[in-house]
C-alpha positions as CSV (number, residue, x, y, z in Angstrom):
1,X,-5.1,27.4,3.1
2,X,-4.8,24.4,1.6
3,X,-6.7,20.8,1.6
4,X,-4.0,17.9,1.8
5,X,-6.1,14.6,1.1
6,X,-4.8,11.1,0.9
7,X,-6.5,8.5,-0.1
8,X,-6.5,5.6,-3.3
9,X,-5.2,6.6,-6.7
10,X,-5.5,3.9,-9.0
11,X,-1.8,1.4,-9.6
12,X,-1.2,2.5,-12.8
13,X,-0.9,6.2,-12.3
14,X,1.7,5.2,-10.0
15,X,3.6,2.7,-11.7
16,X,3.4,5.1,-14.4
17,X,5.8,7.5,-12.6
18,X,8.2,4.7,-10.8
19,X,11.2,5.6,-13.1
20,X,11.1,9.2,-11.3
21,X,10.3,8.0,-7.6
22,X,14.3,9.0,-6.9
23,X,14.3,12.4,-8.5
24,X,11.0,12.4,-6.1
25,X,12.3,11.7,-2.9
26,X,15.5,13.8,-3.4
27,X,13.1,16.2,-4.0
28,X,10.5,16.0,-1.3
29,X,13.7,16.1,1.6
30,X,14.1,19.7,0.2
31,X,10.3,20.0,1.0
32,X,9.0,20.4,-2.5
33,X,5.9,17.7,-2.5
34,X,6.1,15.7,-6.1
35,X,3.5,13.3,-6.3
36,X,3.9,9.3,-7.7
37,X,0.3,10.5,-9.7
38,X,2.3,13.7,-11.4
39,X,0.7,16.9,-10.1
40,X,-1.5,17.4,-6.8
41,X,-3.7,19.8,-8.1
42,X,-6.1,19.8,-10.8
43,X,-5.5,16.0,-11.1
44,X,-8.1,14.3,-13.8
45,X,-10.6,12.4,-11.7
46,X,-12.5,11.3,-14.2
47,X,-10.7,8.7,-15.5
48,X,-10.8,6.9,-12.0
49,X,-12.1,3.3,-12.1
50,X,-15.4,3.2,-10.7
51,X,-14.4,0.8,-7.6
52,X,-15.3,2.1,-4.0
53,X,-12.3,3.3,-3.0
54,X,-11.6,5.1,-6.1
55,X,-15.4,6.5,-5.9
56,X,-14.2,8.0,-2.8
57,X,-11.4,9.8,-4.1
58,X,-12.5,11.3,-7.2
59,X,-15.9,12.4,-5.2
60,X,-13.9,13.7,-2.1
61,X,-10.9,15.8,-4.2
62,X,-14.1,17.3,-6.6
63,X,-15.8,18.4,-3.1
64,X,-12.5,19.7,-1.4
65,X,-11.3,21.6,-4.6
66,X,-14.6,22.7,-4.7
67,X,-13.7,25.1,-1.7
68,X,-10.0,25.9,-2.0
69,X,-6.8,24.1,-3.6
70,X,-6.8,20.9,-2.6
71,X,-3.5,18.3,-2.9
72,X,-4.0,14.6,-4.1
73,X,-1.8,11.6,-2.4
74,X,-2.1,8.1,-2.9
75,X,-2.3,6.4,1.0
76,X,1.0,4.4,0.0
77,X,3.3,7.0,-1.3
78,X,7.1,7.3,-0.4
79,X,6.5,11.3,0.8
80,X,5.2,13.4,3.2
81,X,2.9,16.2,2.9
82,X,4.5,19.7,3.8
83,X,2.1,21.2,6.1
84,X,1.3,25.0,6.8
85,X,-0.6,25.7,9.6
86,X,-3.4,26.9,8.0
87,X,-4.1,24.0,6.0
88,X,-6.5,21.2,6.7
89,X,-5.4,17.2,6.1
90,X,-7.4,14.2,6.1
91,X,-5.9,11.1,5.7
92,X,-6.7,7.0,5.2
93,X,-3.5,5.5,7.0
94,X,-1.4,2.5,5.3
95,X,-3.8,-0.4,4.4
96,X,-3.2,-3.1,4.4
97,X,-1.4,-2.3,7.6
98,X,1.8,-4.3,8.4
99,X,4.6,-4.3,10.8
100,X,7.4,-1.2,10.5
101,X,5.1,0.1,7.3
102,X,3.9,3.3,6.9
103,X,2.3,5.7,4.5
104,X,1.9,9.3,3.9
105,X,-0.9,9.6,6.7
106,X,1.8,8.1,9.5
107,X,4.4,10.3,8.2
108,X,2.5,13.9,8.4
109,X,1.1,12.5,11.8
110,X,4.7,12.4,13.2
111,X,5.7,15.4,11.8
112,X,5.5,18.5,14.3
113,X,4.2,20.7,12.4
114,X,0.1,20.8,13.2
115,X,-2.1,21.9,10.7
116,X,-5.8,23.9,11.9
117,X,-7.3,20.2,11.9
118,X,-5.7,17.0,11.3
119,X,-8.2,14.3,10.2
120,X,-8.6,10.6,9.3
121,X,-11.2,8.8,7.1
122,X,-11.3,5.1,6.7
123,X,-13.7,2.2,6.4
124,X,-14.2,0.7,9.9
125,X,-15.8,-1.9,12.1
126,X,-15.1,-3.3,15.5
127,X,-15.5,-7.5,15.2
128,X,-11.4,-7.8,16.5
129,X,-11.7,-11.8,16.2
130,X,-12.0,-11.7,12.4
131,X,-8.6,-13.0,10.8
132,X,-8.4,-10.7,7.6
133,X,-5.7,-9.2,5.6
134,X,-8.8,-6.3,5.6
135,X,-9.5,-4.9,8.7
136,X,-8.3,-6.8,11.6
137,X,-6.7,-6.3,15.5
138,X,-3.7,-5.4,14.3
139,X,-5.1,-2.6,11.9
140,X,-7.4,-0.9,14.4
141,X,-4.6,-0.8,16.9
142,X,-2.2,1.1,14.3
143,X,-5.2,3.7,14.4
144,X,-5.8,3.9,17.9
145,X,-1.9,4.8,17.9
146,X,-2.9,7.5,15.7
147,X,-6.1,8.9,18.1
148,X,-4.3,11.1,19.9
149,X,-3.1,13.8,17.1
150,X,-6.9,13.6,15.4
151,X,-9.0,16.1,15.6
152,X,-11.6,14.1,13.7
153,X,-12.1,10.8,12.5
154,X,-14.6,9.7,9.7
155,X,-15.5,6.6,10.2
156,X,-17.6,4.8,7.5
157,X,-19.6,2.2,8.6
158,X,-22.9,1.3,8.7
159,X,-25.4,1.9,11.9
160,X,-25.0,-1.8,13.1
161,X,-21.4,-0.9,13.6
162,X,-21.8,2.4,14.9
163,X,-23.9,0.9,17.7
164,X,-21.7,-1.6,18.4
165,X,-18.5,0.7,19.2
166,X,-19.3,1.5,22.8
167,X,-18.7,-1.8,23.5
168,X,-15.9,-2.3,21.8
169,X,-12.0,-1.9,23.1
170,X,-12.0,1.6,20.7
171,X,-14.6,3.0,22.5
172,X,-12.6,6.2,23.6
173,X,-12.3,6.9,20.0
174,X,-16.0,7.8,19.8
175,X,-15.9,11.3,20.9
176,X,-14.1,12.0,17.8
177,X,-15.9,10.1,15.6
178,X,-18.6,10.9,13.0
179,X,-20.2,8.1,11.0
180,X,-20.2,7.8,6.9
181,X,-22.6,6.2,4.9
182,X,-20.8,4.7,1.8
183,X,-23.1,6.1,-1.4
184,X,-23.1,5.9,-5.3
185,X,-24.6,7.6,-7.7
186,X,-27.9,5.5,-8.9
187,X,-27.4,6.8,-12.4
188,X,-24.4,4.4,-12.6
189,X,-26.6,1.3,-11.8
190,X,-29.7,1.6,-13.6
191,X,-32.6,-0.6,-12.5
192,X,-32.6,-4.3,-14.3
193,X,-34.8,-6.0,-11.9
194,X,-37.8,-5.8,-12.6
195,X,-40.2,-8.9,-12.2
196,X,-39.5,-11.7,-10.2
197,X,-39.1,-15.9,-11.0
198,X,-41.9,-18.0,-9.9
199,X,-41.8,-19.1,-6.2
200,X,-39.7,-22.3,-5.8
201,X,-37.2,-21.1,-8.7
202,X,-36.5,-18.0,-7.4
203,X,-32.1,-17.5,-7.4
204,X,-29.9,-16.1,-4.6
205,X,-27.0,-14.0,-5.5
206,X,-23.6,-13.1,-4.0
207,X,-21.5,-10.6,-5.3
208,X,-17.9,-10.2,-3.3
209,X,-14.5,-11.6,-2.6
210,X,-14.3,-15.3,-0.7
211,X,-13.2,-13.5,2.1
212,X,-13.7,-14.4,6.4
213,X,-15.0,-11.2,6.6
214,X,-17.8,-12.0,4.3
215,X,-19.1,-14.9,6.6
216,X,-18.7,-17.3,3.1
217,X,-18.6,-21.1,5.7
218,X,-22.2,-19.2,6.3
219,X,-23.1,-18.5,2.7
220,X,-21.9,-21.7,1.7
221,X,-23.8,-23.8,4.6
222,X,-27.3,-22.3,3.7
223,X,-27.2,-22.5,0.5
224,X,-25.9,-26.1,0.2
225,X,-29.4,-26.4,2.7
226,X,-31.3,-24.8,0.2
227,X,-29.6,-26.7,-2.6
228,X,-32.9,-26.9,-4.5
229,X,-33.1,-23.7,-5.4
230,X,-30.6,-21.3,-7.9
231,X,-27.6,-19.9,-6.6
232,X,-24.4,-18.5,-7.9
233,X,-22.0,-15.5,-7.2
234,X,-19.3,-13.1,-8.8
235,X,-16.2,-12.3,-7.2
236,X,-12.5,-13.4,-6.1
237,X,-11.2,-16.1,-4.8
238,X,-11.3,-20.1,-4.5
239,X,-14.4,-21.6,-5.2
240,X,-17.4,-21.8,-2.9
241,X,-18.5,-24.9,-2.1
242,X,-22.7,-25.3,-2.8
243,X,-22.5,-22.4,-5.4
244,X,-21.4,-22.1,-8.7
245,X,-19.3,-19.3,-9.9
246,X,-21.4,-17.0,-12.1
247,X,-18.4,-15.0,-13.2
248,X,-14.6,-13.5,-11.4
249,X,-14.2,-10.0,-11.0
250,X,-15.7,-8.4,-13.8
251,X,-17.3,-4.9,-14.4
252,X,-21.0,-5.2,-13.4
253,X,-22.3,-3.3,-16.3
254,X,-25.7,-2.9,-17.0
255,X,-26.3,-5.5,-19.8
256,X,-24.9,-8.1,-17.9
257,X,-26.5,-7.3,-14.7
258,X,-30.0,-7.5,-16.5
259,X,-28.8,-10.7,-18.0
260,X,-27.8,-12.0,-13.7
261,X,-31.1,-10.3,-13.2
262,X,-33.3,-13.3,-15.2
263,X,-32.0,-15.8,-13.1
264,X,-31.3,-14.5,-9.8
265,X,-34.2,-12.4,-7.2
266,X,-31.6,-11.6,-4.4
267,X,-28.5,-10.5,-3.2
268,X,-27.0,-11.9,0.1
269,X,-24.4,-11.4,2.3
270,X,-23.8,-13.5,5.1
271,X,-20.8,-11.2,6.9
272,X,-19.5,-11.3,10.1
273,X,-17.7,-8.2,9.7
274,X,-18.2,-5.4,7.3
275,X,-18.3,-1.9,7.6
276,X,-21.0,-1.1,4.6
277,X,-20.1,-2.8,2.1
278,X,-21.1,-0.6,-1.1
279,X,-22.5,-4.3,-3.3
280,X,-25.8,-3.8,-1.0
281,X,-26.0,-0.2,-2.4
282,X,-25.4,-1.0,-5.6
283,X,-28.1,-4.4,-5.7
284,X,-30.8,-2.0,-4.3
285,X,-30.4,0.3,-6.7
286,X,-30.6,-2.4,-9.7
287,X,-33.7,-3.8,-8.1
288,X,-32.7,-7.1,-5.9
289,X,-34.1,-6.9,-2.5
290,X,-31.3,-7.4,0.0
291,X,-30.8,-9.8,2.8
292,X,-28.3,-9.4,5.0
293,X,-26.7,-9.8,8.5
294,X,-26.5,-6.7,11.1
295,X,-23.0,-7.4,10.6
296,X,-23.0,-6.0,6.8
297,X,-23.4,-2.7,8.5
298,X,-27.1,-2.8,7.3
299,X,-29.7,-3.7,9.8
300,X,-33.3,-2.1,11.2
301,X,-34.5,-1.0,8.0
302,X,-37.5,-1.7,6.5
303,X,-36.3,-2.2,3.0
304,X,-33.8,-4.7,3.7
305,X,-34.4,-8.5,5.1
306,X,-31.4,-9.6,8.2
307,X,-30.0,-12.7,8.3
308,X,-28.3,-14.4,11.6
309,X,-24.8,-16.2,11.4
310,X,-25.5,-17.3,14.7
311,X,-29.0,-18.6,14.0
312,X,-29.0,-20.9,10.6
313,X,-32.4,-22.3,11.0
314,X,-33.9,-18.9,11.6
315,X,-32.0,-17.4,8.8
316,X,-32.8,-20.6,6.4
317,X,-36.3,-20.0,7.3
318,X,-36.4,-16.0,6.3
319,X,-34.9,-17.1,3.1
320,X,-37.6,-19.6,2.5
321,X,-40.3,-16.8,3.2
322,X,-38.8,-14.6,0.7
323,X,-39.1,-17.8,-2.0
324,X,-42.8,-17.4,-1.4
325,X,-43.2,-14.0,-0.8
326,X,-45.9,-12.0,-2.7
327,X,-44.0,-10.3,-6.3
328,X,-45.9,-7.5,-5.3
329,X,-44.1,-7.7,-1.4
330,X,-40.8,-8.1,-3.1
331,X,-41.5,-4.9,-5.8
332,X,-42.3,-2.8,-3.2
333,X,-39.4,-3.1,-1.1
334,X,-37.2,-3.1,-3.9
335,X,-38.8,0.3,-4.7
336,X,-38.5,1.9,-1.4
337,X,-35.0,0.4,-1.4
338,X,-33.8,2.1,-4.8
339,X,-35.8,5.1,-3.4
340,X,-33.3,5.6,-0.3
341,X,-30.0,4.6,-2.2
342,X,-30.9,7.7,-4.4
343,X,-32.0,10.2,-1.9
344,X,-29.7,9.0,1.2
345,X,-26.9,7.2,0.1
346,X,-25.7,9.6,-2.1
347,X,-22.5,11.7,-3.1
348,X,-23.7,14.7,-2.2
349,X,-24.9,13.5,1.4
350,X,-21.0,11.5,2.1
351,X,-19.2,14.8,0.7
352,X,-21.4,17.7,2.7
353,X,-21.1,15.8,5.9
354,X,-17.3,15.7,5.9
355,X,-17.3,19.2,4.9
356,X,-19.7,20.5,7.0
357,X,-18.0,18.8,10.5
358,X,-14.7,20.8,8.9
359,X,-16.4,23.8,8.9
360,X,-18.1,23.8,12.4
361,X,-15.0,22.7,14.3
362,X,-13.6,25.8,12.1
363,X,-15.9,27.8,13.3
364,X,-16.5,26.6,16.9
365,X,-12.5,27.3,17.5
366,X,-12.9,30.9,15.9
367,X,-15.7,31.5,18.6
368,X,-13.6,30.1,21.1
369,X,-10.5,32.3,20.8
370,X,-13.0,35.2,19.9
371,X,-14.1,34.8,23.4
372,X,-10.9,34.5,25.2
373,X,-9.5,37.3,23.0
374,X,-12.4,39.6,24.5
């Protein structure tokens, strides 16, 4: 038995092998699987850039190897995987999904040959009016194409989203879902904040792309409203109006984050759709408490403040009550927050669940045919 997993490798591994894409397609129409990333097995993880998708990967081929061989593929390559039926594949399809395009996901999907359980895992939410290159109508209809040869489908997405789904024009797709936290490993993101500005200078932060998804006309609009207080952010894109650029893409290592964490107390997001975005994660382990809509992914808790994109004047007036909060309010729910990064949104939790579903359905068909065999 054998693991098949596709998912992001990072571009250079695969531009490093584009002079022998030809010898690998010759070679893949004889059935022999050669991989854009060199070989399938035993690939070196570790030099994976820490970015979410990539986080997935290397976390997801460790756990699968873990338990048998396991073979590598990056979602975009040119091949198809050659499937026994006693193997197991999960796959991310083609993203970003466009017209006539397909990926090795859509290609094993077509193929006849079934393996014991054909599975997908991607990042998901259900808002179908948001115009995104990310997730968008067009891409959640390219899955639901897809639904009928699944078995399983991982979805990772926060509660908000999971909620939402039985209202949504996927709902039939909930019988074979089961819902992923996104996680990281706290150790990468050490805690920098630490004590808080003095209320009326207290900074709000943004991390992430200028994006629809991320709600910025609702970002931009309450902070131009709270104008006399700091704001900046870090991230892609053209400029936000009412708040400075702090800093493009960059890595987010410790030192400079302690340096953001002088001048800035929290991290918002304002999305309107998002499945669980892994910047929340990551700011509650480094300290900032977190505000938030539902439609982050993140909503109900305790240990994180929600925001309303349909209600500005309530959502300007939360942020104002967290200008003035107690310090010794704010350190406690950053505490609890780093507390249940570490303990629930963790590797070990993302990897166990997958493999555990993977083992019962294993197991529950065994009984099955145990019982009809008798």
């Amino acid at each position: 038995m054998k693991h098949h997993f596709v998912y992001s490798v990072p571009g250079h591994r695969i531009k490093a092998a584009r002079v022998g894409r030809k010898l690998a397609e010759t070679m893949q129409r004889f059935g022999m699987p050669v991989s854009a990333i060199g070989r399938r097995e035993n690939v070196n993880v570790g030099v994976f850039p820490p970015n979410s998708p990539y986080s997935i990967t290397k976390q997801l081929y460790q756990a699968f190897s873990g338990k048998g061989p396991t073979l590598l593929y990056d979602l975009s390559e040119n091949v198809r995987c050659s499937i026994q039926p006693d193997d197991i594949f999960i796959g991310h399809p083609m993203f970003p999904w466009s017209e006539g395009c397909t990926g090795v996901t859509e290609r094993t999907i077509a193929e006849s040959q079934r393996p014991r359980i054909r599975a997908l895992i991607v990042p998901l939410h259900c808002n179908t009016k948001v115009k995104t290159s990310h997730i968008n109508l067009d891409f959640l209809q390219a899955v639901d194409n897809l639904m009928p040869e699944i078995d399983i489908l991982f979805g990772i997405m926060g509660q908000y989203w999971w909620d939402q789904w039985d209202q949504s024009p996927f709902a039939n797709w909930k019988s074979k879902m089961v819902r992923l936290d996104m996680a990281l490993d706290v150790v990468d993101f050490p805690r920098v904040k630490k004590r808080f500005n003095h209320p009326g200078k207290r900074g709000y932060l943004y991390i992430g792309k200028n994006d629809p998804m991320k709600g910025i006309d609702i970002l931009s609009t309450l902070m131009q409203r709270l104008d006399a207080y700091p704001c900046g952010w870090i991230g892609a894109g053209p400029d936000i109006p009412g708040i400075p650029r702090i800093s493009r893409e960059r890595a987010l290592t410790p030192q400079f984050m302690a340096e953001v964490a002088e001048r800035f107390d929290f991290f918002v997001s304002a999305s309107v759709a998002d499945p669980n975005p892994t910047t929340i994660l990551e700011s509650m382990a480094w300290g900032f408490p977190v505000i938030c809509t539902p439609q982050s992914g993140y909503y109900q808790t305790p240990y994180i403040t929600n925001i309303y994109p349909n209600d500005l004047q309530k959502s300007q007036d939360i942020l104002l009550q967290l200008q003035h909060a107690d310090e010794g309010t704010l350190l406690r729910t950053a505490n609890e927050a780093r507390y249940v990064v570490e303990h629930e949104y963790n590797w070990e939790h993302f990897t166990s669940t997958i493999l555990e579903t993977i083992e019962h359905i294993l197991a529950e068909r065994e009984y099955q045919f145990s019982n009809r065999r008798d």
